[in-house]
ROVEXKOL-247882 format. One line per field, with one value per residue (C-alpha): residue number from 1; residue in three letters; x, y, z. Coordinates in steps of 0.25 Angstrom, whole numbers, plus 5000, padded with zeros to 4 digits. Layout:
BEGIN
k: c(NUM/...)
r: c(Ala/...)
c1: c(X/...)
c2: c(Y/...)
c3: c(Z/...)
***
This chain:
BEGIN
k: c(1/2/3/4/5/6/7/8/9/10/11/12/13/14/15/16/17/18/19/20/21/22/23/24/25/26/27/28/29/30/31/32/33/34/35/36/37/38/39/40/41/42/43/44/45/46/47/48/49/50/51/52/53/54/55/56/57/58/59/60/61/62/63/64/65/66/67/68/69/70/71/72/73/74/75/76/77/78/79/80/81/82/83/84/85/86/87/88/89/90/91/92/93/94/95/96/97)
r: c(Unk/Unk/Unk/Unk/Unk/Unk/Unk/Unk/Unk/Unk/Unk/Unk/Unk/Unk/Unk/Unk/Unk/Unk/Unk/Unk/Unk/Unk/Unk/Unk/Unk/Unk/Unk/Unk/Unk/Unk/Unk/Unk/Unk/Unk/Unk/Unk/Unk/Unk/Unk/Unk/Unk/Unk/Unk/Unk/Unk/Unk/Unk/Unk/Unk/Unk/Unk/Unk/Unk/Unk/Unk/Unk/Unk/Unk/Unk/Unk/Unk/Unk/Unk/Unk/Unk/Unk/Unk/Unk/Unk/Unk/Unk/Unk/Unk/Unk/Unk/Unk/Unk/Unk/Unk/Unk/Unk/Unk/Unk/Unk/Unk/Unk/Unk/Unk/Unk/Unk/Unk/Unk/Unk/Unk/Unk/Unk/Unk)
c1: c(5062/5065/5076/5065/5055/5065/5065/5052/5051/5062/5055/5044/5052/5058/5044/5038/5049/5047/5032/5033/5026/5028/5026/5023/5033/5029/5016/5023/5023/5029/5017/5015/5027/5025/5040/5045/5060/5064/5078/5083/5072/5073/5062/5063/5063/5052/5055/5067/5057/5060/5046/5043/5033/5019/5011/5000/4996/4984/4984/4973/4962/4966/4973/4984/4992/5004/4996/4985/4975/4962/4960/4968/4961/4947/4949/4954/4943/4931/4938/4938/4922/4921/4926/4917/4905/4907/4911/4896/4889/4895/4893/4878/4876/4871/4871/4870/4870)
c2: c(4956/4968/4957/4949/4960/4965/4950/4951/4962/4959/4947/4953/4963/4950/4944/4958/4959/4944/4946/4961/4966/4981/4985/4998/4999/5014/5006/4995/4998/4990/4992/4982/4986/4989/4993/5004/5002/4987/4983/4980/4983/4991/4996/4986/4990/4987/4989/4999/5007/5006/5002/5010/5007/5011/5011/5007/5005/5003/4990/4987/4997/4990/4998/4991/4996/4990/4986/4978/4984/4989/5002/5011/5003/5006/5020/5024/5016/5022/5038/5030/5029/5043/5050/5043/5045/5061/5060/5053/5064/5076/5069/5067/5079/5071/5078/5069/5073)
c3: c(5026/5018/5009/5007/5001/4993/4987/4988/4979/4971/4965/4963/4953/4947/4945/4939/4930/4923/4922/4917/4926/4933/4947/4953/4964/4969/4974/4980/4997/5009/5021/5032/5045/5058/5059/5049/5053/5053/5054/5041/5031/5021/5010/4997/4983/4972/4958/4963/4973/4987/4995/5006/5017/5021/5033/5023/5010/5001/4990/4984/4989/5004/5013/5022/5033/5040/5052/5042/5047/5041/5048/5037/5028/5032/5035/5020/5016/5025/5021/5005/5009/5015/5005/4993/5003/5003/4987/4986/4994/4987/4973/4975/4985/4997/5009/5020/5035)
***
């Protein structure tokens, strides 16, 4: 598996390279394992960065975790909601009970 992300990767690299286009690698993250230490695996490199994994990772304002489930997502988002909530009522001086 780890063979065939590296390919994966490389041609990726290939591909960037012909159309001139530039990648940032230092965002690029591996997420979605339930096992951390599988025989054989070892972390791929990108543009010369090695990958490293994450438990989760947020891509385009959505948050994923490794089990796919919603619940990491929804809590950053109600805390997100929170936070803008308490921002509103010190802004306008609300003091609600």
């Amino acid at each position: 598996m780890s063979g065939l992300m590296q390919w994966a990767l490389h041609t990726v690299e290939i591909w960037c390279g012909k159309v001139s286009v530039s990648l940032n690698s230092d965002k690029t993250q591996l997420v979605f394992t339930r096992k951390w230490k599988l025989p054989g695996f070892f972390k791929p490199l990108f543009f010369g960065v090695t990958l490293h994994c994450y438990m989760s990772v947020k891509c385009l304002r959505v948050v994923l975790d490794s089990q796919l489930t919603e619940g990491e997502h929804v809590n950053t988002k109600v805390k997100n909601a929170y936070y803008l909530l308490w921002a509103c009522r010190w802004a306008y001086g609300v003091t609600w009970v």
